[in-house]
Each structure stands twice: as C-alpha cells, then as structure tokens.
PDB file with SEQRES, HELIX, SHEET and CRYST1 records, atoms N, CA, C and O in Angstrom:
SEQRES   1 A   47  UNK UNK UNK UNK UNK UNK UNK UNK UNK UNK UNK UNK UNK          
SEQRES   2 A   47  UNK UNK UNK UNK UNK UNK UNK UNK UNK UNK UNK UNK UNK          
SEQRES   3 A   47  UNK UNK UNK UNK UNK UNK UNK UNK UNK UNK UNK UNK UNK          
SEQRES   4 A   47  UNK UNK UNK UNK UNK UNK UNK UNK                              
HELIX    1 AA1 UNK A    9  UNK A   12  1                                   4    
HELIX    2 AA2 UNK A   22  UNK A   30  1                                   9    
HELIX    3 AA3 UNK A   43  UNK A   46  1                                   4    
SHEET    1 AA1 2 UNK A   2  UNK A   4  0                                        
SHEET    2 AA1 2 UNK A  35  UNK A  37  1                                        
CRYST1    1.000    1.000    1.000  90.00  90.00  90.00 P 1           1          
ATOM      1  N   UNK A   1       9.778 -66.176  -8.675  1.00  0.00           N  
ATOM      2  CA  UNK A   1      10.797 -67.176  -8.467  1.00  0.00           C  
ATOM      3  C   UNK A   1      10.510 -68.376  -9.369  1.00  0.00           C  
ATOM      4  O   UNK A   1       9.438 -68.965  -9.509  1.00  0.00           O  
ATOM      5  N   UNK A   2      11.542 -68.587  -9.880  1.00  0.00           N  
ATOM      6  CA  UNK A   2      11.429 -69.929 -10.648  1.00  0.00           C  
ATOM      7  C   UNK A   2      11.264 -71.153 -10.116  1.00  0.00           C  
ATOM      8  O   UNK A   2      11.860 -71.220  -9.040  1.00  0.00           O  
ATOM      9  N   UNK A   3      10.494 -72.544 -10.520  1.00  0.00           N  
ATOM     10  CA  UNK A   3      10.773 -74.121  -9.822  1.00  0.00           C  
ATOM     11  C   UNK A   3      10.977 -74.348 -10.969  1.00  0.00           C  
ATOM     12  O   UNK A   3      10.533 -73.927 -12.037  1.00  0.00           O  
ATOM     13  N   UNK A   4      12.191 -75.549 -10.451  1.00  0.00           N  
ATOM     14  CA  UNK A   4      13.206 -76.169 -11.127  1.00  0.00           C  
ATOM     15  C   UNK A   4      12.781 -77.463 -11.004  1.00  0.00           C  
ATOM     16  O   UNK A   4      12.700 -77.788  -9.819  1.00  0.00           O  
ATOM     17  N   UNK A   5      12.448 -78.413 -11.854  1.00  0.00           N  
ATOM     18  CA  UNK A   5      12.572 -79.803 -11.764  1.00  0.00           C  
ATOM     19  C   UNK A   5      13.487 -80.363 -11.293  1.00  0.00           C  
ATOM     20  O   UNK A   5      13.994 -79.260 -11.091  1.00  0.00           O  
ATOM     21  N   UNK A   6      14.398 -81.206 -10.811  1.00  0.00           N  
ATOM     22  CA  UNK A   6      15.509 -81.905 -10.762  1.00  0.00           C  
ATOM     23  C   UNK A   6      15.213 -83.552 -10.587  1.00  0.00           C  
ATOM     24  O   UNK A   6      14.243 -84.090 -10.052  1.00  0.00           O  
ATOM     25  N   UNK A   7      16.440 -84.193 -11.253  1.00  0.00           N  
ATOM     26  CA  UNK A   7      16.368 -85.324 -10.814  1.00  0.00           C  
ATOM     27  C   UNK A   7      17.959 -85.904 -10.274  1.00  0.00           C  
ATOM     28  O   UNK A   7      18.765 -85.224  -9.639  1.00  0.00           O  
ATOM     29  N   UNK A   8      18.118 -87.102 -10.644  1.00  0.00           N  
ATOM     30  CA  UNK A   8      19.302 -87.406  -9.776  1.00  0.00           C  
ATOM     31  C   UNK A   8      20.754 -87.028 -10.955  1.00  0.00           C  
ATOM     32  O   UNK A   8      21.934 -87.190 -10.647  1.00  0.00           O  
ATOM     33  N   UNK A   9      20.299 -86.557 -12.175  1.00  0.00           N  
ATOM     34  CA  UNK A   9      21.919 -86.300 -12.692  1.00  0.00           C  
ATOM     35  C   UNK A   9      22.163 -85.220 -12.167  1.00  0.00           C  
ATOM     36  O   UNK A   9      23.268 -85.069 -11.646  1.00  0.00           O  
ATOM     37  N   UNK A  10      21.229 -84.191 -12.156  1.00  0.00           N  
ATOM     38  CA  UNK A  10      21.763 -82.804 -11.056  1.00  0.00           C  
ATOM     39  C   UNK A  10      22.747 -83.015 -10.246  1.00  0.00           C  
ATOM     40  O   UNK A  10      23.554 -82.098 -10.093  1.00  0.00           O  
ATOM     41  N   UNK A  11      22.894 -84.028  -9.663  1.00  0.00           N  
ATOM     42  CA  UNK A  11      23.573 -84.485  -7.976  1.00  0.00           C  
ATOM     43  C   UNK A  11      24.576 -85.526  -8.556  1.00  0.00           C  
ATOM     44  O   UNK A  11      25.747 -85.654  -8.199  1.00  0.00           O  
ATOM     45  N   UNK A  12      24.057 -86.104  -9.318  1.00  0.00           N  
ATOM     46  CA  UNK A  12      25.677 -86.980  -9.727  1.00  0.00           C  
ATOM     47  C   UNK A  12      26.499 -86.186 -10.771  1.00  0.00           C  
ATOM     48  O   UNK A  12      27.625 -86.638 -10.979  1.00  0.00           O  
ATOM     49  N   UNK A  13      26.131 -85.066 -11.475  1.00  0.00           N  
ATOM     50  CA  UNK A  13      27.224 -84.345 -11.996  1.00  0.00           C  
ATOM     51  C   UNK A  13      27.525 -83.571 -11.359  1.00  0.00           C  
ATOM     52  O   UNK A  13      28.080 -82.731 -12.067  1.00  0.00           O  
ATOM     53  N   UNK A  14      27.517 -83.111  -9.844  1.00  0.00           N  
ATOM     54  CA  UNK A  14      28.450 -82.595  -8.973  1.00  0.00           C  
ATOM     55  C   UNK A  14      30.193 -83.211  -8.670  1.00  0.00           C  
ATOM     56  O   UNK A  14      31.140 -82.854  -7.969  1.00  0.00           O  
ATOM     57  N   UNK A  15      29.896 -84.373  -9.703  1.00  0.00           N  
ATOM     58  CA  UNK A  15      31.461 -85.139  -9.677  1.00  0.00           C  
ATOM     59  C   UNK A  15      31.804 -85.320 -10.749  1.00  0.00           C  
ATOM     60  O   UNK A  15      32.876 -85.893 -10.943  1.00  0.00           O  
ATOM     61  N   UNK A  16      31.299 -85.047 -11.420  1.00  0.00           N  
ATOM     62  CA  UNK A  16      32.116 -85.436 -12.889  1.00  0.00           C  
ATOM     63  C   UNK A  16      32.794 -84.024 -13.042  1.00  0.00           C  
ATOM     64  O   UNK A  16      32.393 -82.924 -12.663  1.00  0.00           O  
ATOM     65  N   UNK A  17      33.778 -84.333 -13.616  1.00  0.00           N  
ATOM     66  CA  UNK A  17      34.313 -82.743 -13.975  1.00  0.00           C  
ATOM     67  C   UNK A  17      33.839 -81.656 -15.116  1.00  0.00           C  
ATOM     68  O   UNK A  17      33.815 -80.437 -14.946  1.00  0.00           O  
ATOM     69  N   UNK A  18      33.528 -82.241 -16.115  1.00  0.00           N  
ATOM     70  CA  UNK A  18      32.239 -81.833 -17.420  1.00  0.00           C  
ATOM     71  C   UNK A  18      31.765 -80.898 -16.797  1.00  0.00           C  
ATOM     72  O   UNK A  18      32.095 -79.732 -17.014  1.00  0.00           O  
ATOM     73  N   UNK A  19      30.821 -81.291 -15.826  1.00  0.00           N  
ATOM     74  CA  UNK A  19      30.174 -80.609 -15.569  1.00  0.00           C  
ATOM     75  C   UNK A  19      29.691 -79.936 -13.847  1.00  0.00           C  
ATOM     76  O   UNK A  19      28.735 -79.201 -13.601  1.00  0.00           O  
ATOM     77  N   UNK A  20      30.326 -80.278 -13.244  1.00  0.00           N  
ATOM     78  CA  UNK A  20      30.640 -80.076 -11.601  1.00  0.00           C  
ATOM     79  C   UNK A  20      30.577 -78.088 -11.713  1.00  0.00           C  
ATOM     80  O   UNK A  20      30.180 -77.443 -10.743  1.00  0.00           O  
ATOM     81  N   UNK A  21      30.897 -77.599 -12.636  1.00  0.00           N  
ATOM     82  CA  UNK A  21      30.382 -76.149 -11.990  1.00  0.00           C  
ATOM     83  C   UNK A  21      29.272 -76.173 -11.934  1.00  0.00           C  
ATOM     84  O   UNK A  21      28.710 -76.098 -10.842  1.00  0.00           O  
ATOM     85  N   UNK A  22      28.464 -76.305 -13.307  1.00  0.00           N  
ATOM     86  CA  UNK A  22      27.232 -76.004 -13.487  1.00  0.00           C  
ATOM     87  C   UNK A  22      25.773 -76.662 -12.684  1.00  0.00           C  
ATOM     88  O   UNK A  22      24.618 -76.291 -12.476  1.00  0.00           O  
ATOM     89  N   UNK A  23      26.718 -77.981 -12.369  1.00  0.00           N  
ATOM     90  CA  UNK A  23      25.675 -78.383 -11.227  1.00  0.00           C  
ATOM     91  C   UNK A  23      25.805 -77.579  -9.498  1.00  0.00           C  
ATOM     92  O   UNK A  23      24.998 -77.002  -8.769  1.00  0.00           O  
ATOM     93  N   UNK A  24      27.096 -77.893  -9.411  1.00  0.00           N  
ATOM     94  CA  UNK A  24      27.135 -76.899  -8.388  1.00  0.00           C  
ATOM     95  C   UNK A  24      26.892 -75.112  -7.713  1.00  0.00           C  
ATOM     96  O   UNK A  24      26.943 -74.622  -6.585  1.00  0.00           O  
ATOM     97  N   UNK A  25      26.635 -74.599  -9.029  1.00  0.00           N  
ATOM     98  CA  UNK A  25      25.932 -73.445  -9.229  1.00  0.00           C  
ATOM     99  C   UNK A  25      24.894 -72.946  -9.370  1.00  0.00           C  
ATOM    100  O   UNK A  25      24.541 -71.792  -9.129  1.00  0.00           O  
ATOM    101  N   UNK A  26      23.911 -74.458 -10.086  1.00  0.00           N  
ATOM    102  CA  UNK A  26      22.248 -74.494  -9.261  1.00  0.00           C  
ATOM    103  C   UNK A  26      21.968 -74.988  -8.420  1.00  0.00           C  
ATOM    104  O   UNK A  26      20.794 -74.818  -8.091  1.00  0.00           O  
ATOM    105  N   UNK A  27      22.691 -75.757  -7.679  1.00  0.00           N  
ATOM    106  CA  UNK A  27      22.308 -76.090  -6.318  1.00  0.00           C  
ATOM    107  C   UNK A  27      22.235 -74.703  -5.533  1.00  0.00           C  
ATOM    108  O   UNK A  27      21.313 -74.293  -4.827  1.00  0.00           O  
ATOM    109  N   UNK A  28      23.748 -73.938  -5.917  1.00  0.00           N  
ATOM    110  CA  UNK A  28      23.684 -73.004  -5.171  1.00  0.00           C  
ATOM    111  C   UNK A  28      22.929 -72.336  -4.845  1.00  0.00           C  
ATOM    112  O   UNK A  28      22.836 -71.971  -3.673  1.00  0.00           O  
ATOM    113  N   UNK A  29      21.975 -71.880  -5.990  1.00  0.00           N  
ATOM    114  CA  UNK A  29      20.984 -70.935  -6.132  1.00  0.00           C  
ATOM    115  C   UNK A  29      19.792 -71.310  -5.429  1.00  0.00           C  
ATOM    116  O   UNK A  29      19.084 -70.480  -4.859  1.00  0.00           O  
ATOM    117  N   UNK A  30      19.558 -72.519  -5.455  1.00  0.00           N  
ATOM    118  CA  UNK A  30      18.739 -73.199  -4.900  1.00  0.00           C  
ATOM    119  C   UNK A  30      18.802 -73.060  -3.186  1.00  0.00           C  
ATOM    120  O   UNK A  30      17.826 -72.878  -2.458  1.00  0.00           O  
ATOM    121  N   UNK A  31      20.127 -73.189  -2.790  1.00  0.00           N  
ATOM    122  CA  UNK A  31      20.107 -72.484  -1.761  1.00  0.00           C  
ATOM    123  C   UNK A  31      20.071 -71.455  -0.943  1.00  0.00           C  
ATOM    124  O   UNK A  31      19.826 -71.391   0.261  1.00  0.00           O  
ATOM    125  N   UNK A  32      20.429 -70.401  -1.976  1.00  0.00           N  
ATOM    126  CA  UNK A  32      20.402 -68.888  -1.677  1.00  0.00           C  
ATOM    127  C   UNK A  32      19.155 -68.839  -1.809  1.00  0.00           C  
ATOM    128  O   UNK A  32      18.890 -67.906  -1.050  1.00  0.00           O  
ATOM    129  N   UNK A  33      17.653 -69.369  -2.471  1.00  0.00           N  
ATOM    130  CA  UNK A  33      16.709 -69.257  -2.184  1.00  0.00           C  
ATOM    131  C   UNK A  33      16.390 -68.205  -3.588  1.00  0.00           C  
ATOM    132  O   UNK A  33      15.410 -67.468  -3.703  1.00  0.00           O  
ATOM    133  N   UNK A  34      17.677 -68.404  -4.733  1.00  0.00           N  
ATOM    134  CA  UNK A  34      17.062 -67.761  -5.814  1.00  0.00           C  
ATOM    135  C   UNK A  34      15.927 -68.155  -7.193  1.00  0.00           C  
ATOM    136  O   UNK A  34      15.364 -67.659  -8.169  1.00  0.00           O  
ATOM    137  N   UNK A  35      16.135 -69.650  -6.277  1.00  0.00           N  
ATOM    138  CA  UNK A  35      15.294 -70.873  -7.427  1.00  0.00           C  
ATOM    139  C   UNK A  35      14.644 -71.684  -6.382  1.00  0.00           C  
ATOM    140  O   UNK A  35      15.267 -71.862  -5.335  1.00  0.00           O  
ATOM    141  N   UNK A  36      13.411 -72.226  -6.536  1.00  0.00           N  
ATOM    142  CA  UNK A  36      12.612 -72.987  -6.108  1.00  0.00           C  
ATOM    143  C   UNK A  36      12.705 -74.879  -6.377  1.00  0.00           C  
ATOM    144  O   UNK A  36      11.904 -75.386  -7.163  1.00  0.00           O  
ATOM    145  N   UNK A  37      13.577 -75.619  -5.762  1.00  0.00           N  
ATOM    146  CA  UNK A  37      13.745 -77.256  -6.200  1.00  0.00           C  
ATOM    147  C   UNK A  37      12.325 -77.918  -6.047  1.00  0.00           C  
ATOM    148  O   UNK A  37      11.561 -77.910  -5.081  1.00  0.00           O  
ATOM    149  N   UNK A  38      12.190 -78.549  -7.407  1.00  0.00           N  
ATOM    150  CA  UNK A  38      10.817 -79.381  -7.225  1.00  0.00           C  
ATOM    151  C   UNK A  38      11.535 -80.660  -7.512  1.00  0.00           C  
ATOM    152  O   UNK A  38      12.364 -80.789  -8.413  1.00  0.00           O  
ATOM    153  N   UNK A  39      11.097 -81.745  -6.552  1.00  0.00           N  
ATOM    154  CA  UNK A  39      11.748 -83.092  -6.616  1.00  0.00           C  
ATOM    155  C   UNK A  39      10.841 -84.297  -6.756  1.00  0.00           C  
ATOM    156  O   UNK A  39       9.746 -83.766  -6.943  1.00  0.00           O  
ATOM    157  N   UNK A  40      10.704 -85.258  -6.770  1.00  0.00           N  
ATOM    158  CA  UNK A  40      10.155 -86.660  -7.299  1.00  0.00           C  
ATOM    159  C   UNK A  40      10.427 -87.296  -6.041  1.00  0.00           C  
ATOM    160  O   UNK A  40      11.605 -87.139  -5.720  1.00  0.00           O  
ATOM    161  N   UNK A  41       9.497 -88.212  -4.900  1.00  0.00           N  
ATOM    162  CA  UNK A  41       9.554 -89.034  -4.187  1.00  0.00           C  
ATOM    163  C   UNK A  41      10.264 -90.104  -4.641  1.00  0.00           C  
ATOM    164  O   UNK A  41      10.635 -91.135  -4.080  1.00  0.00           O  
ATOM    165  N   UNK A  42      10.389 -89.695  -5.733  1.00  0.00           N  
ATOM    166  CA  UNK A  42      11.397 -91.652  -6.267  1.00  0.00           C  
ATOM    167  C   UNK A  42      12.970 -91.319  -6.557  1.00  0.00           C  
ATOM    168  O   UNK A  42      13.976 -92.020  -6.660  1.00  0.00           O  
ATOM    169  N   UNK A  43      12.674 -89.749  -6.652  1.00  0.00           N  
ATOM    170  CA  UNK A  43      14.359 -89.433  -6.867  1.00  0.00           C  
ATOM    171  C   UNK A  43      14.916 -89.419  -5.342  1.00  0.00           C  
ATOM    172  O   UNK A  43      16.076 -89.659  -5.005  1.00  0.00           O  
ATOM    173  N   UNK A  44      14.135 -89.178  -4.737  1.00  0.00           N  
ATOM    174  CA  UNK A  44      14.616 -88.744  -3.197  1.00  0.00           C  
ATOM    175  C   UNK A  44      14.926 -90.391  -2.604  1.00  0.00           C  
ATOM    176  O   UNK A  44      15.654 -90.492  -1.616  1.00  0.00           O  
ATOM    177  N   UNK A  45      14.445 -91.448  -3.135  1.00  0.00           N  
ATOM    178  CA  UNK A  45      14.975 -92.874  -2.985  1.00  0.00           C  
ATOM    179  C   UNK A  45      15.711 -93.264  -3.092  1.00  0.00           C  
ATOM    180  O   UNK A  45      16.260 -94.091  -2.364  1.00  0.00           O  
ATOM    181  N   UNK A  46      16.170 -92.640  -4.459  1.00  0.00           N  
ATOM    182  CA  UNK A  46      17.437 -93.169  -5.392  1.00  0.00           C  
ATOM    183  C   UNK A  46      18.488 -92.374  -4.577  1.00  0.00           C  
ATOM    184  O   UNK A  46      19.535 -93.001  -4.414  1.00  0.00           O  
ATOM    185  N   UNK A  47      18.452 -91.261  -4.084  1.00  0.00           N  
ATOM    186  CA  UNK A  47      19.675 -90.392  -3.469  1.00  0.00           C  
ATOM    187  C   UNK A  47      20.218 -91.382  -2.299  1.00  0.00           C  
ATOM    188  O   UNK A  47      21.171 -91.043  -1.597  1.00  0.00           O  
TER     189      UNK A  47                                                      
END                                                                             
C-alpha cells in the first residue's frame, strides 16, 4: 500500500473546478483504504 503525503491544497481543490475530480478521487481512495494518508499536525490546524 502506498502513503501519500497530503497537505491542505488536497482539500481546498475539492472546490475549485480545475481540479475537484482529481482531488476528490484521492480522497476516495484514501478511503476505500487503497492509499495510506500521511498528514502534518500543522496541516490538521489549518483545516
């Protein structure tokens, strides 16, 4: 299984239209449990 870095554009291009699939399609995965999210205590602030 892969870990994925993320930070907070992951989650704010869930609204832009550019790019709203592609964020919303690794989240997905992320939830199906096909990718592993590795996150930053400071991003988890900023959310």
């Amino acid at each position: 299984m892969k870990t994925i870095y993320v930070d907070t554009s992951v989650f704010g291009r869930c609204f832009d239209t550019e790019f709203k699939a592609y964020s919303n399609k690794l989240l997905d995965e992320f939830k199906r449990g096909k990718m592993k999210m590795m996150i930053a205590d400071l991003v988890m602030g900023e959310l």
